[in-house]
C-alpha positions as CSV (number, residue, x, y, z in Angstrom):
1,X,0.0,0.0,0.0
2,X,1.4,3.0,-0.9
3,X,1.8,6.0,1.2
4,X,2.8,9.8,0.7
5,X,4.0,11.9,3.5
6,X,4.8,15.3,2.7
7,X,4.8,18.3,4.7
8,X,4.5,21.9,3.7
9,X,6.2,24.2,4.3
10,X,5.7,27.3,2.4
11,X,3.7,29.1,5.2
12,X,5.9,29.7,7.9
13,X,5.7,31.7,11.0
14,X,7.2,35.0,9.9
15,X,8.5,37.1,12.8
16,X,10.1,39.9,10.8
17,X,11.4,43.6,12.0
18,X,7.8,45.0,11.6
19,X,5.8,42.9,13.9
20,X,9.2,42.8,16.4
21,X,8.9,46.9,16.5
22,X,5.3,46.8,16.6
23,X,5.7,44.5,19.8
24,X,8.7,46.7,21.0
25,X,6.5,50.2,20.5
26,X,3.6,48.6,22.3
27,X,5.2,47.5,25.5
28,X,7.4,50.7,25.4
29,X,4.7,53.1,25.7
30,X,2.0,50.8,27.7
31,X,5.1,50.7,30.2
32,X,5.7,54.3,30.4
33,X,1.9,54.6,30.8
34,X,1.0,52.4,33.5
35,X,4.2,53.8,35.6
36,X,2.4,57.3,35.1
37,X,-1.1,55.5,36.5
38,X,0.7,53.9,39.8
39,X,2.2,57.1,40.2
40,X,-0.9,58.8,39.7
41,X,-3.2,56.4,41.5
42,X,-0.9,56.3,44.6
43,X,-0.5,60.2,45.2
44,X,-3.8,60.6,44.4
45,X,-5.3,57.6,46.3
46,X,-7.8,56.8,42.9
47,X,-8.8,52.8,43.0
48,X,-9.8,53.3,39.1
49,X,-6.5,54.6,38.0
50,X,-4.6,51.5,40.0
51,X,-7.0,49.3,38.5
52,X,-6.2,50.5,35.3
53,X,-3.0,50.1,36.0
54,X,-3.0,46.6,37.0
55,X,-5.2,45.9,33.4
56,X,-2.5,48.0,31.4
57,X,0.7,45.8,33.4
58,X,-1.2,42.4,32.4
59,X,-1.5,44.1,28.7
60,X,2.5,44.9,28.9
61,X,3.4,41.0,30.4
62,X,1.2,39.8,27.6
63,X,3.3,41.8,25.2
64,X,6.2,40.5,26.5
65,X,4.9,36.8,26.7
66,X,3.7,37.3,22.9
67,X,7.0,39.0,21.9
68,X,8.9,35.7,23.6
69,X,6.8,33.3,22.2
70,X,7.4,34.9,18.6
71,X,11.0,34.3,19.4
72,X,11.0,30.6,20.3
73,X,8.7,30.2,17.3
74,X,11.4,30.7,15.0
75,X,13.7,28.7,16.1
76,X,14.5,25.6,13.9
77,X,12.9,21.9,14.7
78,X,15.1,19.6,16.0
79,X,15.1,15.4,16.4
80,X,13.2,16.5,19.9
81,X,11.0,19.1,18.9
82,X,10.1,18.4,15.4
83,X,7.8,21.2,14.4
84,X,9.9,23.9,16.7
85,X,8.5,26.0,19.1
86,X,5.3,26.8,17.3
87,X,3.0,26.0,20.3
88,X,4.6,28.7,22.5
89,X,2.5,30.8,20.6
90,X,-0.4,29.4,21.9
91,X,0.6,28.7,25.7
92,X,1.5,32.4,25.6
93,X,-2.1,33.4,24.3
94,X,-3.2,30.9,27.3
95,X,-1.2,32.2,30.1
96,X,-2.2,36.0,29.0
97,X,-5.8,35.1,29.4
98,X,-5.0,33.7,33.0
99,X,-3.2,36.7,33.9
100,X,-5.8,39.1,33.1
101,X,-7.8,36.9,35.1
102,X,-5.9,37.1,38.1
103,X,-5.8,40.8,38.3
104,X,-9.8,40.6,37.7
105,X,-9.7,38.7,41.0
106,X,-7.2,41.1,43.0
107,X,-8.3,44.6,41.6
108,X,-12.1,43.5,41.7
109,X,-11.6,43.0,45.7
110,X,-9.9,46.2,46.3
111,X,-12.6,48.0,44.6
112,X,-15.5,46.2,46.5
113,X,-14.0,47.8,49.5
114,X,-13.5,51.3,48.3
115,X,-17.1,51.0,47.1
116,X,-18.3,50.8,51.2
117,X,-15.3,53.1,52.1
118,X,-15.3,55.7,49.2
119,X,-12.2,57.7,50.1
120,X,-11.8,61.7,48.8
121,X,-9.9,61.7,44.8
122,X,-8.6,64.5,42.9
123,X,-11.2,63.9,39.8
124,X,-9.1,66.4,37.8
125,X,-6.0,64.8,37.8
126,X,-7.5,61.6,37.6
127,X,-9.1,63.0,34.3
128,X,-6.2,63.9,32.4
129,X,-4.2,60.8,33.7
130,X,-6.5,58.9,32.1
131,X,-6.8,61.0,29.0
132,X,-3.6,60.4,28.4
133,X,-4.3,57.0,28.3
134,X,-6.7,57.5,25.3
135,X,-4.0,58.2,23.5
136,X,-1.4,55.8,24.1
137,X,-3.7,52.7,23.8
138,X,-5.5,54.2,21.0
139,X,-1.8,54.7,19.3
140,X,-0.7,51.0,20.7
141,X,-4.2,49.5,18.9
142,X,-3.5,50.9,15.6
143,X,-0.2,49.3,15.6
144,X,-1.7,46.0,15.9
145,X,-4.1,46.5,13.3
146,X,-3.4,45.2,10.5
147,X,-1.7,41.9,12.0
148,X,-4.7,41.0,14.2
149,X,-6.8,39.4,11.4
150,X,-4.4,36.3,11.0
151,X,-2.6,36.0,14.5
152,X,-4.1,35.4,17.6
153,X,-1.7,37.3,20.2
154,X,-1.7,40.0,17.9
155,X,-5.4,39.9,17.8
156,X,-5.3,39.5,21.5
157,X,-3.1,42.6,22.2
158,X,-5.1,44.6,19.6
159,X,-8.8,43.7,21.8
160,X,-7.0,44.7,24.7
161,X,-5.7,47.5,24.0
162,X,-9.2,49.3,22.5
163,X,-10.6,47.7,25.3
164,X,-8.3,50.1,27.6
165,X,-8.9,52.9,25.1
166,X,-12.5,52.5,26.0
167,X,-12.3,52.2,29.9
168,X,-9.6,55.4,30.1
169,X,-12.4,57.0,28.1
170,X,-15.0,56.0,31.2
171,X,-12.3,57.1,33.7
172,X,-11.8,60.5,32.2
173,X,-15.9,60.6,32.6
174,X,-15.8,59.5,36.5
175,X,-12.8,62.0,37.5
176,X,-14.7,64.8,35.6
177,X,-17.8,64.1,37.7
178,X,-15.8,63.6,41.0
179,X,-13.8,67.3,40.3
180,X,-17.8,68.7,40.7
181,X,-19.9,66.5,42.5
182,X,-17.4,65.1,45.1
183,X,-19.1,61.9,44.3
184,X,-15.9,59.9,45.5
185,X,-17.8,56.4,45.4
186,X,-18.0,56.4,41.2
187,X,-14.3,55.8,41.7
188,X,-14.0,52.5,42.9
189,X,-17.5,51.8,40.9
190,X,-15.3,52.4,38.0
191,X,-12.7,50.1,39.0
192,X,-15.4,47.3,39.4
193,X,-16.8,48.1,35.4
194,X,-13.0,48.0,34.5
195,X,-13.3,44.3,35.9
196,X,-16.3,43.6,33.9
197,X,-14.3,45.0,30.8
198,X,-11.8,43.0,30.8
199,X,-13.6,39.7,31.9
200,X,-15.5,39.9,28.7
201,X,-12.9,40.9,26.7
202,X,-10.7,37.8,28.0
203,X,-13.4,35.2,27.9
204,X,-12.4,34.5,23.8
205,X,-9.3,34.5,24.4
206,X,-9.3,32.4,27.1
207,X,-11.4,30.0,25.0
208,X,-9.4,29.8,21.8
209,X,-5.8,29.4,23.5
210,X,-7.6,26.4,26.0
211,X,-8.9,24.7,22.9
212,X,-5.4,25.0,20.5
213,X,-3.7,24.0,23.7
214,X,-5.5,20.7,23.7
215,X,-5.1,20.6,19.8
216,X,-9.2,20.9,19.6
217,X,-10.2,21.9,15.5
218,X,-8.5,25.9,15.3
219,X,-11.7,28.7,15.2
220,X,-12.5,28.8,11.6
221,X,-12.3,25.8,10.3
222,X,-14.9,23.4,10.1
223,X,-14.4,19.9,9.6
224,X,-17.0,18.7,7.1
225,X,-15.6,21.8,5.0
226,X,-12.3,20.1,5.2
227,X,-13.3,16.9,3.7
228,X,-15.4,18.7,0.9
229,X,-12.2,20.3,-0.3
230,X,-10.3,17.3,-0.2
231,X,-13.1,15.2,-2.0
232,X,-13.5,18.1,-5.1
233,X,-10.1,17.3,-5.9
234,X,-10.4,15.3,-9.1
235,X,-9.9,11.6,-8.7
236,X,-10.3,12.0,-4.9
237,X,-13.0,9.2,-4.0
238,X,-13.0,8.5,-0.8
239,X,-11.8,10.9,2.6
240,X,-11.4,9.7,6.3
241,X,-9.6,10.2,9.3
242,X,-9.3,13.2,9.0
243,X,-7.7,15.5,12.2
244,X,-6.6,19.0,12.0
245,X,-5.2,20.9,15.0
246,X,-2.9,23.9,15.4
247,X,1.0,24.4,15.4
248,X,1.1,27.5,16.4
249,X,-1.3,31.0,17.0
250,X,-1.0,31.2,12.7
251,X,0.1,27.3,11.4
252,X,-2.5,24.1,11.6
253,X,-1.5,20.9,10.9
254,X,-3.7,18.1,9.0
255,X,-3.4,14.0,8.6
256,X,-6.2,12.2,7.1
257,X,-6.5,9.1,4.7
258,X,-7.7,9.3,0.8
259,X,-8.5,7.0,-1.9
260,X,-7.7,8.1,-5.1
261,X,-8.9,6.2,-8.3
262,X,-6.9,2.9,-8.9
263,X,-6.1,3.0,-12.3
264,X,-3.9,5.9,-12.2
265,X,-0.3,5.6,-11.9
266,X,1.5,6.4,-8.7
267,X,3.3,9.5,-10.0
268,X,-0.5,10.9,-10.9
269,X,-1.7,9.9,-7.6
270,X,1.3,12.0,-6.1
271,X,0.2,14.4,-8.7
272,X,-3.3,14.3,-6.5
273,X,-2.0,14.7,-3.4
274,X,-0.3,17.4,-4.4
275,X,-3.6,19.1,-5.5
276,X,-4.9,18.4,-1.9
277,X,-2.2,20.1,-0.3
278,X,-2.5,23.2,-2.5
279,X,-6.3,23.3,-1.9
280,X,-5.5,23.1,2.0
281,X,-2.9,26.0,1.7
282,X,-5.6,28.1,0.8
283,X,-8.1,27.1,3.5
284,X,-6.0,28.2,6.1
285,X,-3.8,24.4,6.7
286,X,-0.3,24.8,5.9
287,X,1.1,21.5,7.0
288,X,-0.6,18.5,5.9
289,X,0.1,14.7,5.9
290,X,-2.0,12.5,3.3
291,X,-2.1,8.5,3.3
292,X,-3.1,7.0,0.5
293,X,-5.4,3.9,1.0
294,X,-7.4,1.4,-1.3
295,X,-10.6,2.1,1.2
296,X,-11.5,3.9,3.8
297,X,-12.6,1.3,6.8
């Protein structure tokens, strides 16, 4: 019984000197930022600007995890790790999720009690603090842009950081009502919305990197679409076993069985195969591994 197994290769992860800088911009200015809310927060004694702080630090240590795991990815497979470091890509989108979690759990406390203890805020300074903000994640979301469509902790850092744009927006709001109404209990209400922000905002991400971590079908591809491609393919007649899974936050990988028609010779059923792997490429599979079989049990 003959069997082809061939593994493309043509769609690698490419971690060029754009997306490095875009990475490097990001964490530079979300750093500088969040340094400016603790500073803030502290002699100011505003729960929503050291919440935000806390949200913008897990959006720099996600940076950082992404920019890391963008590093291991390129290194070269060896007899141990034969497809590389692809999957840190994931475990980074995973661990970012948890992190964000974490800080929902630690700043959502803090806020509860400022909420029954409201203490007095300069609403003012709180204001521009987090007007500032605006700008820097609204800068830091642009950057990510145009690679969030096709990579997960880009897509990740992109949500994140609008999300951010979008709660310094609501802080700005709170310390403007404070400066006139002394109403000092909006600001630890604001810190418990910024919790609610970023819970939703994490729950996708939490889901995707859990179900690439356990190698479940990547968001996006459908199974039964899989097999159509494969059987459209002329002389294709039979299709089973098929698994796809991910590599990495931008590669899947794909093994399933074919039967091709009979009477063709084996360089035409290579000639097939090769067919099937070029319809994959374009369905978003970039490694695939085809069997050829007389049936399909």
């Amino acid at each position: 019984m003959p069997h082809h197994h061939d593994h493309s290769h043509s769609h690698q992860v490419q971690f060029d000197n754009g997306r490095r800088n875009v990475f490097l911009i990001g964490i530079g200015l979300n750093l500088l930022f969040v340094l400016a809310e603790i500073i803030g927060g502290l002699v100011y004694d505003s729960m929503a600007l050291l919440t935000d702080a806390g949200h913008n630090a897990s959006d720099v240590a996600s940076l950082i995890l992404s920019l890391v795991a963008f590093w291991m990815a390129k290194k070269k497979s060896s007899p141990s790790f034969t497809y590389g470091y692809k999957k840190t890509t994931v475990l980074a989108a995973l661990v970012n999720a948890i992190i964000l979690l974490i800080a929902i759990g630690i700043l959502g406390f803090e806020s509860v009690k400022r909420l029954f203890h409201p203490e007095q805020v300069n609403g003012s300074v709180v204001a521009w603090i987090a007007g500032a903000g605006i700008i820097v994640n609204g800068i830091s979301a642009l950057l990510f842009y145009r690679h969030q469509k096709n990579e997960l902790n880009a897509k990740s850092a992109y949500l994140h950081l609008m999300a951010d744009a979008v709660v310094s927006l609501g802080v700005v709001v709170a310390g403007i009502v404070m400066s006139y109404t002394n109403w000092y209990w909006i600001d630890p209400a604001i810190g418990l919305v910024i919790m609610v922000v970023i819970l939703v905002s994490t729950w996708n991400l939490l889901r995707d990197s859990f179900r690439m971590t356990i190698d479940a079908v990547p968001t996006g591809i459908e199974l039964q679409e899989v097999k159509d491609i494969i059987l459209q393919v002329t002389h294709v007649q039979q299709v089973g076993h098929v698994h796809v899974w991910p590599l990495s936050t931008t590669e899947n990988a794909l093994t399933a069985h074919v039967v091709v028609d009979d009477t063709l010779s084996f360089e035409k059923k290579l000639g097939v195969i090769h067919e099937i792997k070029h319809s994959l490429e374009h369905h978003n599979i970039q490694h695939s591994t085809i069997e050829l079989q007389k049936n399909i049990e």
